[in-house]
C-alpha positions as CSV (number, residue, x, y, z in Angstrom):
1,X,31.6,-3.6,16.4
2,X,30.4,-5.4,13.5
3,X,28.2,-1.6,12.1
4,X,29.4,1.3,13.1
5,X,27.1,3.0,10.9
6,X,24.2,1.6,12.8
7,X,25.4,2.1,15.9
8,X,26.2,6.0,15.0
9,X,22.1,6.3,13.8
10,X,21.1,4.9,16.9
11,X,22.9,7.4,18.8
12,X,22.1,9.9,16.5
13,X,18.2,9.3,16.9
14,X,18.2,9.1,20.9
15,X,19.8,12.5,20.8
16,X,17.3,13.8,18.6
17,X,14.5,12.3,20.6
18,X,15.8,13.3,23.8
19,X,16.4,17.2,21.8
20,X,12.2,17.3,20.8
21,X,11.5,16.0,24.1
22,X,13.1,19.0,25.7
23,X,11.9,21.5,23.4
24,X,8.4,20.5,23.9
25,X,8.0,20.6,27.8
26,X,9.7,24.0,27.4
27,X,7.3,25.1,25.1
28,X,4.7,23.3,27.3
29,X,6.2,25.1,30.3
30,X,6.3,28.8,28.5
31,X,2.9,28.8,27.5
32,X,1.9,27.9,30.8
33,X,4.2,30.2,32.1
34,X,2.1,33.1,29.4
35,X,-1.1,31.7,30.7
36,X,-0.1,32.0,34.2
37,X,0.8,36.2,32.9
38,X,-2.1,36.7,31.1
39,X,-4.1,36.2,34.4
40,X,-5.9,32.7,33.8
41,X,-7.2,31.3,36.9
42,X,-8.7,28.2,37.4
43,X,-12.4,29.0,37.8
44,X,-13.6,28.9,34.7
45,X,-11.8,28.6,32.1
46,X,-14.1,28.7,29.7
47,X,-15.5,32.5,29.7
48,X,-11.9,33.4,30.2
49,X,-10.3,32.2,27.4
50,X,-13.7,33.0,25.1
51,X,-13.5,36.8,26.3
52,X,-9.9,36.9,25.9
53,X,-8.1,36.2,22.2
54,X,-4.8,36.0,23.5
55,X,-5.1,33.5,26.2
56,X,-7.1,31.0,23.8
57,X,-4.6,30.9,21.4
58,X,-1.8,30.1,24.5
59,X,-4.5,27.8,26.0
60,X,-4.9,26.4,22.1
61,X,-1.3,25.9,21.6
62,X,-0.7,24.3,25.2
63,X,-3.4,22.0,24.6
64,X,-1.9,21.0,20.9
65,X,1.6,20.1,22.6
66,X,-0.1,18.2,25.3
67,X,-1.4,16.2,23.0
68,X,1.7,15.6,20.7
69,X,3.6,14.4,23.6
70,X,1.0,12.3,24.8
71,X,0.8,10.9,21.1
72,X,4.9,10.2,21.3
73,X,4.7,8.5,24.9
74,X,1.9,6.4,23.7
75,X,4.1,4.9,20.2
76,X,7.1,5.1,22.6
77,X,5.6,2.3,25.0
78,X,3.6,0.7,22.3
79,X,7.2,0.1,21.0
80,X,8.7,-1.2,24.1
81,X,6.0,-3.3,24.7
82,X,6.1,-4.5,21.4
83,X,9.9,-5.3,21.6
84,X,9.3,-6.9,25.2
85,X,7.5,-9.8,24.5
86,X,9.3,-10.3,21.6
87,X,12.8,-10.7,24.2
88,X,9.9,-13.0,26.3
89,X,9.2,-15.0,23.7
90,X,6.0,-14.9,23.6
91,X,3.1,-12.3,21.4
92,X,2.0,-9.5,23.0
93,X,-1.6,-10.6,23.3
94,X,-0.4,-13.6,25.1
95,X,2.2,-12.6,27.7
């Protein structure tokens, strides 16, 4: 092992990855969990969460965690793509 140092941080950042992955299903999963308490049906949505303060903000803050995982699973394969046809040989646009 030529940098143990390097090897440690690469370690160190899967672990952390793999820690805010975790955290933010089960905050995805507790919110649906208050949604699912707070009454919130499927028909209509809408009216629901407008006449009711408590499940927009749950609905809100679901919603926002949706999206930041989305965000990380789209740079996460934009990544591996990225580093794929760099192993191939060949740019992205062209593979």
């Amino acid at each position: 092992m030529q940098n143990p140092q390097f090897v440690t941080s690469a370690i160190a950042y899967r672990i952390h990855n793999a820690y805010f992955k975790t955290a933010a299903w089960k905050h995805v999963r507790d919110h649906a969990k208050l949604l699912k308490d707070l009454e919130l049906d499927d028909s209509n949505i809408f009216s629901q969460i407008k006449a009711k303060p408590a499940l927009a903000t749950a609905y809100l803050e679901l919603h926002g965690m949706l999206k930041l995982i989305e965000a990380s699973g789209q740079k996460e394969l934009g990544l591996l793509a990225a580093s794929t046809s760099a192993l191939l040989g060949c740019p992205l646009s062209a593979c």
